[in-house]
ROROLUM-419808 format. One record per residue (C-alpha): x, y, z; residue number from 1. Coordinates in Angstrom, 2 decimals, decimal comma, padded with zeros to 5 digits, always signed. Example, Ala and Ser with C-alpha at 12.3 -4.5 7.8 and 13.67 -1.06 7.14 Angstrom:
BEGIN
+012,30;-004,50;+007,80;1
+013,67;-001,06;+007,14;2
//
This chain:
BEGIN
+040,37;-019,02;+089,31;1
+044,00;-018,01;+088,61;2
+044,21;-014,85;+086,97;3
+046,14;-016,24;+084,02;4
+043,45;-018,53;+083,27;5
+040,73;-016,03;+083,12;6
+042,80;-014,22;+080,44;7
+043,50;-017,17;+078,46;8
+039,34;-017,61;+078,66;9
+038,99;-014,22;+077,39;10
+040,91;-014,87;+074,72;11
+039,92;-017,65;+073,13;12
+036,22;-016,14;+073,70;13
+037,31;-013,20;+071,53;14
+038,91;-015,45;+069,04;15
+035,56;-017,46;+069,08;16
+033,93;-014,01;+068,22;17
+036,11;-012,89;+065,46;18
+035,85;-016,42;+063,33;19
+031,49;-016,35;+063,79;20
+031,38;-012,94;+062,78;21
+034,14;-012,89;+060,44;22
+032,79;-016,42;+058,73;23
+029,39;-014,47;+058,71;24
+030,80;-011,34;+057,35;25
+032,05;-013,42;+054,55;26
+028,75;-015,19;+053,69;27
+027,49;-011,61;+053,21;28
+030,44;-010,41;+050,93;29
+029,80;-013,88;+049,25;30
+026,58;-013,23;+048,90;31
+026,79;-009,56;+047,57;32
+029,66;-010,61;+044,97;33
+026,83;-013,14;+043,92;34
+024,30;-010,24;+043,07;35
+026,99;-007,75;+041,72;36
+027,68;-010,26;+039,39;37
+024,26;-011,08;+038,25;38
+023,52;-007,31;+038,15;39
+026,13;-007,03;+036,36;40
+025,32;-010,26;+033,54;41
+021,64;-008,69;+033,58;42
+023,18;-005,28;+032,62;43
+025,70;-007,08;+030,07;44
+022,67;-008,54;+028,57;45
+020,43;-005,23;+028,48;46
+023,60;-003,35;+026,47;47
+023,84;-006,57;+024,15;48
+020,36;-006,66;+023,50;49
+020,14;-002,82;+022,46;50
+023,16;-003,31;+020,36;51
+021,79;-005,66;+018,57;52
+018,30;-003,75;+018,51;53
+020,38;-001,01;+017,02;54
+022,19;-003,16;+014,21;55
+018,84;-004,37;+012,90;56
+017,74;-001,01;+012,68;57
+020,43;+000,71;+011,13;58
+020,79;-002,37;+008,80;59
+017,37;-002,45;+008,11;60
+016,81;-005,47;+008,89;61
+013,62;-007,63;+008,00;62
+010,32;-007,39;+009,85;63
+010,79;-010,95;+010,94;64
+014,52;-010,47;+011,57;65
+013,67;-007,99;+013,93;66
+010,64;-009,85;+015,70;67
+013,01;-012,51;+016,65;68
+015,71;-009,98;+018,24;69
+013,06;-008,22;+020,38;70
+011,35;-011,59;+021,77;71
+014,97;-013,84;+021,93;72
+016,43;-011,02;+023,55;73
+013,78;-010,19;+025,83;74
+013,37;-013,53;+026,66;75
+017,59;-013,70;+027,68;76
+017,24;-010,49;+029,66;77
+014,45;-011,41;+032,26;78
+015,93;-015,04;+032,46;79
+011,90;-015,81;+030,62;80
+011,89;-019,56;+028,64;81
+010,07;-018,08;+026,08;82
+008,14;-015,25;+024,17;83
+006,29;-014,27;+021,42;84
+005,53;-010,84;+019,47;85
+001,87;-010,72;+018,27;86
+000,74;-007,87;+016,07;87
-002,20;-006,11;+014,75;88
-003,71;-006,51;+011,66;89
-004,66;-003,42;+009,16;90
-008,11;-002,99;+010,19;91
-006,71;-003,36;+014,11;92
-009,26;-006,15;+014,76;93
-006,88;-009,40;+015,44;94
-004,04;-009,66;+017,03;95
-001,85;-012,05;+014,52;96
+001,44;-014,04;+016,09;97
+004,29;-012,83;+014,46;98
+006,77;-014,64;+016,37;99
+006,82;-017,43;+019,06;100
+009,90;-018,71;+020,41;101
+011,00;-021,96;+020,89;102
+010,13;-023,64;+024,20;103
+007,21;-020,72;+024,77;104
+004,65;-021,63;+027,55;105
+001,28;-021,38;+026,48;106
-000,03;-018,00;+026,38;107
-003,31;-017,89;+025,07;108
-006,75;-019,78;+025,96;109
-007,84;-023,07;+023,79;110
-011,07;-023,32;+022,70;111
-012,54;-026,53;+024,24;112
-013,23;-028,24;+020,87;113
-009,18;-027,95;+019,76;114
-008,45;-029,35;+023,58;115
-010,85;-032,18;+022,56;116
-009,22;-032,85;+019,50;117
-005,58;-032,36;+021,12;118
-006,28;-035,22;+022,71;119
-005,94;-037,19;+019,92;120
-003,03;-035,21;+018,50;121
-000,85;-033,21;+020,64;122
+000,22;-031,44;+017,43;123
-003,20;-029,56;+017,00;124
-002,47;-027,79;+020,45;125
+000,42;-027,29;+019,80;126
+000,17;-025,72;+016,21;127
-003,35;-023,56;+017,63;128
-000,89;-021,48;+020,01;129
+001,69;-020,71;+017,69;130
-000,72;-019,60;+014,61;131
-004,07;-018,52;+016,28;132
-005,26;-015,10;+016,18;133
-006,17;-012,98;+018,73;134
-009,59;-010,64;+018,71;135
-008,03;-007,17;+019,95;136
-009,42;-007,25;+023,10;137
-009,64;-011,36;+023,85;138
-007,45;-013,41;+026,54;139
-004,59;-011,54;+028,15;140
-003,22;-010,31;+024,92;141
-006,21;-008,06;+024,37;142
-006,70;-007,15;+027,92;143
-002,77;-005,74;+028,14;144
-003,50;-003,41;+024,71;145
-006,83;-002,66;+026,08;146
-005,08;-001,27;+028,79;147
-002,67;+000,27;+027,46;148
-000,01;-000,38;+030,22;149
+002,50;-003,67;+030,81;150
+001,11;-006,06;+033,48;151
+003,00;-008,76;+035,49;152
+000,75;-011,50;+035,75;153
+001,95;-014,52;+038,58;154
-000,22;-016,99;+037,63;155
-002,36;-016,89;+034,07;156
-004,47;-019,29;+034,40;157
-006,27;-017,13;+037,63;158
-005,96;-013,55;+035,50;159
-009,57;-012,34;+034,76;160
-009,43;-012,69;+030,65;161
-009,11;-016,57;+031,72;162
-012,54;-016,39;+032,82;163
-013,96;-017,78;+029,73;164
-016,31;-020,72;+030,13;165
-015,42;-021,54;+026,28;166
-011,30;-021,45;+026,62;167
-009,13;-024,08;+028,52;168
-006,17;-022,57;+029,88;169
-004,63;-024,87;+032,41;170
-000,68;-024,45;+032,62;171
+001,10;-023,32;+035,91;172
+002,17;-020,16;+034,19;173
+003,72;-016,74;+034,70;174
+003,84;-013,88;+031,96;175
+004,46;-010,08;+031,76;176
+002,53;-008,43;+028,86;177
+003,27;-004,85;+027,21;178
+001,62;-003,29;+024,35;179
+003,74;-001,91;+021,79;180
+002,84;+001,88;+020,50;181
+004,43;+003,75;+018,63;182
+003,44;+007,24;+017,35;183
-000,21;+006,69;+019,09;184
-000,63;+003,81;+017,56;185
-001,25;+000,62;+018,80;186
+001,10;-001,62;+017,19;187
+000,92;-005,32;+019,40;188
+001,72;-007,08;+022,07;189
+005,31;-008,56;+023,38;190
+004,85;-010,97;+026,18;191
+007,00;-013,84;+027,88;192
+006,38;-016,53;+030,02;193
+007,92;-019,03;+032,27;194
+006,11;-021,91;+034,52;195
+006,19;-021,55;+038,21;196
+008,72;-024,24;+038,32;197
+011,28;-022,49;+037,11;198
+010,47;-019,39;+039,44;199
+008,29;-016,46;+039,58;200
+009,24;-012,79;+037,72;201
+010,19;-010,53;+040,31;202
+009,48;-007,05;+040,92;203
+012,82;-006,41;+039,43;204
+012,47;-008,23;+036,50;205
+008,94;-006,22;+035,60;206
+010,92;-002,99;+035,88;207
+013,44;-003,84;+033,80;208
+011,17;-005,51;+031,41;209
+009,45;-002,29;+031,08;210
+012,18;-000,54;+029,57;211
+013,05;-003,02;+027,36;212
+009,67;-002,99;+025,53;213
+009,01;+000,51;+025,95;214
+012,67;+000,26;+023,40;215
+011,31;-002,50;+021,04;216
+008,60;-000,32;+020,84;217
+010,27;+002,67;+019,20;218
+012,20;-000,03;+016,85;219
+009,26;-001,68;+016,06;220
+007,54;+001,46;+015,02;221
+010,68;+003,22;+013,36;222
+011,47;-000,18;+011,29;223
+007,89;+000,01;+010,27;224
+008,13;+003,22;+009,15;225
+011,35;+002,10;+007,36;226
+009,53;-000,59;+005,33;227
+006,58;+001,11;+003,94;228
+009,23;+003,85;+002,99;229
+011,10;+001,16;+001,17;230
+007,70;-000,31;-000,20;231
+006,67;+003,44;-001,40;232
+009,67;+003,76;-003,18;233
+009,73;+000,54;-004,83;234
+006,13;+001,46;-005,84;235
+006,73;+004,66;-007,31;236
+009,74;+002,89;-009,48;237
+007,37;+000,32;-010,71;238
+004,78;+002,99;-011,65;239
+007,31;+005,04;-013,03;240
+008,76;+002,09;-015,16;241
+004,70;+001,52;-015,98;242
+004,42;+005,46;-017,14;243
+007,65;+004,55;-019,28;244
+006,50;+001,46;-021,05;245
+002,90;+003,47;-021,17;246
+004,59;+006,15;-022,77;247
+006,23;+004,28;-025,23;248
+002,48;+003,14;-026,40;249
+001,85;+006,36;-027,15;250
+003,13;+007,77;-030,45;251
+006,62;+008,85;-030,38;252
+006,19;+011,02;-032,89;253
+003,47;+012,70;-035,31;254
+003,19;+010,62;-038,45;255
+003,84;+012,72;-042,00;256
+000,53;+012,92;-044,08;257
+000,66;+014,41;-047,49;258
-001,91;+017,32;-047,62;259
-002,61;+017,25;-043,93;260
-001,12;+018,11;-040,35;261
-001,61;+016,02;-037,65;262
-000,49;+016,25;-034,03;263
-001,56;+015,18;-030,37;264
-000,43;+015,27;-027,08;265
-001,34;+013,27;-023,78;266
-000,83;+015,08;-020,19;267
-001,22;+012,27;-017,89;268
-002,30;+013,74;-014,27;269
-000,75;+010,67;-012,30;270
+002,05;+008,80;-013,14;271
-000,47;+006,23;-014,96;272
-002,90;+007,55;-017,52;273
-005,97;+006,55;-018,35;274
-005,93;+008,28;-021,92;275
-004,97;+007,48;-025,03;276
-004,40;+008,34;-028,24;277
-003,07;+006,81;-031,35;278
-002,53;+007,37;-035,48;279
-002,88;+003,84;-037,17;280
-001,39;+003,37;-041,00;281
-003,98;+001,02;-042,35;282
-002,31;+001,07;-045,55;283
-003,99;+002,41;-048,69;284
-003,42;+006,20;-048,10;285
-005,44;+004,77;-044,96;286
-005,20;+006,44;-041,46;287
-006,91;+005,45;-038,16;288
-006,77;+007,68;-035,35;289
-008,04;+007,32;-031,94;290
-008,55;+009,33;-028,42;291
-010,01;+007,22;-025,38;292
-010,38;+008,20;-022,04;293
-010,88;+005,37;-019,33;294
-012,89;+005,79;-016,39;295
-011,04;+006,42;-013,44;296
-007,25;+006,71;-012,80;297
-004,22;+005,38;-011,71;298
-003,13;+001,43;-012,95;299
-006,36;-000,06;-013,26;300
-007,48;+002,74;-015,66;301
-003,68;+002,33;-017,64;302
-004,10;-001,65;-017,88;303
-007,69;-001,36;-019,60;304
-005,69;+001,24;-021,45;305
-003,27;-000,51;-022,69;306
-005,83;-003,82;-023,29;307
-008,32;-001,42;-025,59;308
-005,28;+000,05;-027,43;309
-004,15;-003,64;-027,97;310
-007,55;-004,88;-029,75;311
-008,46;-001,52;-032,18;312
-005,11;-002,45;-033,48;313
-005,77;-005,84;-033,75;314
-009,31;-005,14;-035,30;315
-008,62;-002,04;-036,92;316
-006,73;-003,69;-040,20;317
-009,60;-006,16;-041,07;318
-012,64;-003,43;-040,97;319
-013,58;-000,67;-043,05;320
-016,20;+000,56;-040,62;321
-014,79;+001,79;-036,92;322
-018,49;+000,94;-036,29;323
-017,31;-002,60;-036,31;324
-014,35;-002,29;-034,86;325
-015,57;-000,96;-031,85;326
-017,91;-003,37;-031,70;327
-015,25;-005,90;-031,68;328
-013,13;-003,51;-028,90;329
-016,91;-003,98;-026,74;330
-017,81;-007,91;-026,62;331
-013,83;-008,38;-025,98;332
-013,56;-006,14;-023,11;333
-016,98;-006,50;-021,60;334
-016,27;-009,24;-019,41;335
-012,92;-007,97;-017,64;336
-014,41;-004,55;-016,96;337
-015,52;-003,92;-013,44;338
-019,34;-002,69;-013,60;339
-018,30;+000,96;-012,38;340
-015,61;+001,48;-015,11;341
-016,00;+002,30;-018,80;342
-014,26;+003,51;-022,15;343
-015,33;+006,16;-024,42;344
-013,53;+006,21;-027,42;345
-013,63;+007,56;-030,94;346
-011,99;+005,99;-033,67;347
-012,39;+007,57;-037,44;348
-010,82;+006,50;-040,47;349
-008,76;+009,32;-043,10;350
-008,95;+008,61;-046,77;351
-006,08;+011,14;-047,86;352
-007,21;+011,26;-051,36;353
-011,02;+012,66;-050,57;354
-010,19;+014,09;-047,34;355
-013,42;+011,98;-046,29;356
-013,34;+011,11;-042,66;357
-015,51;+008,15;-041,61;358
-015,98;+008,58;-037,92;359
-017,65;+006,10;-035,10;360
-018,17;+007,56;-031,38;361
-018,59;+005,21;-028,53;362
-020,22;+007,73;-026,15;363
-017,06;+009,60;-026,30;364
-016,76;+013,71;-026,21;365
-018,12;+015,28;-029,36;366
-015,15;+016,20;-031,81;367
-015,13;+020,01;-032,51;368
-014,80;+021,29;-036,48;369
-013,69;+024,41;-037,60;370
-014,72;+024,97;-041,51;371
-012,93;+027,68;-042,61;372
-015,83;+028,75;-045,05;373
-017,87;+029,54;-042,46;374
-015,31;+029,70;-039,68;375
-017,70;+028,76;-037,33;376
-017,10;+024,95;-034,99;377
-019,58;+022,53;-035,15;378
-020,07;+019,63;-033,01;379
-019,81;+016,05;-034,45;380
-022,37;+014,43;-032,05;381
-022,45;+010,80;-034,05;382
-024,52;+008,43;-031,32;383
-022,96;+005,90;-029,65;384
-022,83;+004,15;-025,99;385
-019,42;+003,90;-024,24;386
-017,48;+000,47;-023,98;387
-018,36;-002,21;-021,72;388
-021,53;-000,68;-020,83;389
-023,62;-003,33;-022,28;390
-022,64;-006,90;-023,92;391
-023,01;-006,03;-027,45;392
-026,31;-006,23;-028,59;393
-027,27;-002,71;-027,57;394
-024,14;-001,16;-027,79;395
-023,86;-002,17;-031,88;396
-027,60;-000,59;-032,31;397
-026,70;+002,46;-031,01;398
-023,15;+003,39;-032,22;399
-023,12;+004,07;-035,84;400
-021,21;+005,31;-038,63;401
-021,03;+008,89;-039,16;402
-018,84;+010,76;-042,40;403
-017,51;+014,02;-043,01;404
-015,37;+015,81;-045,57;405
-012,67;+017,69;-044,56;406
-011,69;+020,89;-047,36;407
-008,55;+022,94;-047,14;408
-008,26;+025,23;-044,18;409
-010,53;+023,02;-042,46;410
-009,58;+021,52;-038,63;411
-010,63;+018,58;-036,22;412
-010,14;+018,57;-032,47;413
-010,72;+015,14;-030,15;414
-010,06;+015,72;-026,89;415
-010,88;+013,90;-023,48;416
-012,80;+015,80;-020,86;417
-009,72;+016,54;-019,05;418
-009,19;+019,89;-019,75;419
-012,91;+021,50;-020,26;420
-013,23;+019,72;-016,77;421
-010,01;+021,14;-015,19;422
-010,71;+023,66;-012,22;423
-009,18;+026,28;-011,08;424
-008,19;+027,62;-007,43;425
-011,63;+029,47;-007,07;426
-013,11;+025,84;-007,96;427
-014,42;+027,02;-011,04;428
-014,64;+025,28;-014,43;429
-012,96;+025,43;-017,72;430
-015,89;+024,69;-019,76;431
-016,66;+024,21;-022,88;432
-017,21;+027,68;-023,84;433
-013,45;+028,46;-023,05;434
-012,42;+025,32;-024,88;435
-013,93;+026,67;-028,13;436
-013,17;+029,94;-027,79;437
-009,07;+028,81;-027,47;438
-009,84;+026,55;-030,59;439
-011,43;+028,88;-032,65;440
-008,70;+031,68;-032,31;441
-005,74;+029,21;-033,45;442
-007,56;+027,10;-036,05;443
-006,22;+029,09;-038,60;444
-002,70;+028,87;-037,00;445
-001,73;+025,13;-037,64;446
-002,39;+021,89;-035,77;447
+000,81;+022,48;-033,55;448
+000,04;+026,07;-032,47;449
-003,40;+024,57;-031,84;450
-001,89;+022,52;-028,88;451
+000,52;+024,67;-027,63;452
-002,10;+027,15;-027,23;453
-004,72;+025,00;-025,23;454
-001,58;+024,20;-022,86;455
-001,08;+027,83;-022,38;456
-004,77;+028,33;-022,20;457
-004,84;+025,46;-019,49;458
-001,88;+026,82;-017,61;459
-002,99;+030,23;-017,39;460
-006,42;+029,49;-016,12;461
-005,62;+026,46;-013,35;462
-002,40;+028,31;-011,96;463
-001,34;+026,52;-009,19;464
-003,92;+024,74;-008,72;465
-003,30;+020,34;-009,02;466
-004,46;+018,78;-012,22;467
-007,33;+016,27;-011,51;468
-007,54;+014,62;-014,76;469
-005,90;+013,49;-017,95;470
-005,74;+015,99;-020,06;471
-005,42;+014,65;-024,48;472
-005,73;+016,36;-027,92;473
-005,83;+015,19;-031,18;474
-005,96;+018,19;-033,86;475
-006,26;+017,00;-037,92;476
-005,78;+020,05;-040,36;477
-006,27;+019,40;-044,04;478
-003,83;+021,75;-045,71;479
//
């Protein structure tokens, strides 16, 4: 062969070579531009998601608002054709769907009697995924938060929780699972899902779905946070609008009495007390005055507060007797008072002329009276059972009438069992000892000294120690 044509042979061999390896090397760089790009859309759609993870949070956004944004962006990221956010309840028993997107495969097991009536109805199926509870540790929900770790599940139908002779679960399904905790506590469940015909979740996918819910995670928990903040606070503004309109109840100021001092103070140890006290002008040179002391504390004590200061007012102008009245205050209330709450109460009526005090005691502390003849204190133990105790019947045998008449110099304390009750840091009592020691020593002082000199008393002796009780006091001096 001429040597001329053997190089022309050689050449065209080596232009052969170039175009199959050069065509090949292009398929590659094809190839790889292919991936770069969907590396980077998968990494454009990780940075959007967190963004707008991050605006919900700093906005703080709704609980819903946010549910949606972690499962629709989840879903986006891992190329998923649906998801769904499932939480736990407050006693962590149920797992409750919070959120299922549109299009979501199935993702939990049927019971066989809805799959016998979704026959029928398509709609009952369809309506029993999207609303039905989970038990903590049923189906694959429960058995990802019993774990405590994501899992990548190819096929659902074949995972062990499926192995329920009870549930239907047959859908050509793949899911990964991850339980959401946040400050050791187990919070829920984010999952997604997409049927085998649209592809299988890769390795890669798993990984990066991971991080993403390891992320909703910490929003989850930190929006939580947010909203019971926001619910504490709009708590605390209702109970302190509650202490205001409770405060207004009480008297504003003490009422003038010609030939007598009166004064009383209420020291409420929550924001809602469950004490009372009131001056009534009957009319007459007429004056009813009250102390109560509800059972308890905190709002349910301040409504049947406010309901028993309601009716002595309403009775109080139609009765001579506080007997009666009371006994009207009882059969009212006795049906809306829970069986382990009460009211003791004493209501007495002042004629100003005689300085005679006609007194009625529903089980409530005994009144103390310092006579300044003998300048000894007695207590006025008048019987009586405490409101809502009993129907009526019993309650009007035993509460009676009981009169006294107050001469110059003389003094009355009511008081609730707040402060001979109050403790201090050694855990010991104030008693009732100390209580009429401090009375006796400013009875001849006036009826205001008398209360600034219990506070004192009270102050000195608790220290720092936290007030458990309502502490109120009612002093009458006849001048």
């Amino acid at each position: 062969m001429p040597t001329h044509d053997i190089i022309l042979i050689i050449v065209l061999v080596a232009a052969c070579g170039i175009g199959f390896w050069g065509m090949r090397n292009l398929k590659k760089a094809k190839k790889l531009a292919i991936q770069n790009r969907e590396i980077a859309g998968e990494e454009d759609r990780v940075f959007d998601f967190l963004h707008t993870l991050g605006e919900s949070i700093e906005k703080e956004s709704s609980a819903s608002r946010l549910q949606h944004v972690i499962v629709n962006g989840v879903v986006d990221v891992v190329g998923a054709k649906g998801g769904a956010i499932y939480l736990t309840n407050v006693n962590r028993q149920v797992l409750i769907p919070k959120y299922v997107s549109e299009n979501c495969p199935q993702l939990i097991g049927v019971p066989l009697e809805i799959m016998k009536r979704a026959q029928k109805d398509a709609r009952i199926l369809d309506s029993h995924v999207r609303i039905a509870n989970q038990g903590i540790d049923e189906g694959l929900l429960g058995a990802c938060l019993s774990s405590g770790y994501p899992i990548h599940v190819p096929d659902v139908k074949s995972h062990a929780s499926m192995r329920d002779s009870f549930v239907s679960y047959e859908s050509n399904v793949a899911a990964m699972a991850a339980p959401l905790r946040h400050a050791g506590k187990d919070l829920g469940v984010l999952i997604v899902a997409r049927e085998h015909k649209h592809g299988l979740f890769t390795d890669h996918d798993f990984s990066v779905f991971r991080s993403i819910a390891e992320q909703s995670s910490f929003a989850l928990g930190n929006s939580m946070i947010h909203i019971e903040a926001n619910e504490k606070r709009a708590l605390e503004n209702e109970l302190r609008n509650a202490r205001e309109v409770q405060r207004i109840l009480l008297p504003q100021s003490n009422p003038n009495i010609p030939g007598y001092a009166i004064a009383g103070i209420n020291i409420s140890a929550r924001l809602i007390s469950g004490d009372y006290y009131d001056f009534i002008n009957l009319g007459n040179h007429r004056w009813g005055i009250v102390i109560a002391d509800v059972s308890g504390k905190g709002v349910p004590a301040g409504l049947l507060m406010s309901m028993c200061r309601s009716l002595v007012r309403a009775y109080a102008f139609d009765e001579t007797s506080p007997t009666k009245v009371l006994a009207h205050v009882n059969r009212q209330m006795f049906p809306d008072i829970r069986e382990d709450m009460f009211i003791t109460l004493t209501y007495m009526i002042l004629d100003e002329a005689s300085g005679k005090l006609t007194m009625s005691r529903a089980g409530h502390d005994a009144a103390l009276l310092f006579q300044r003849e003998t300048g000894q204190i007695t207590q006025l133990r008048s019987p009586g059972l405490a409101i809502g105790i009993d129907e009526g019947p019993v309650f009007e045998r035993k509460t009676v009438d009981m009169e006294i008449f107050l001469k110059p110099g003389d003094c009355l304390l009511l008081h609730t069992d707040g402060l001979k009750e109050a403790v201090n840091s050694d855990d010991d009592d104030y008693g009732m000892d100390r209580l009429k020691e401090c009375f006796l020593q400013g009875a001849t002082k006036g009826a205001a000294s008398i209360l600034t000199d219990m506070q004192n008393s009270h102050k000195d002796f608790t220290g720092s120690a936290r007030q458990k009780d309502d502490i109120t006091l009612v002093v009458l001096e006849k001048l």
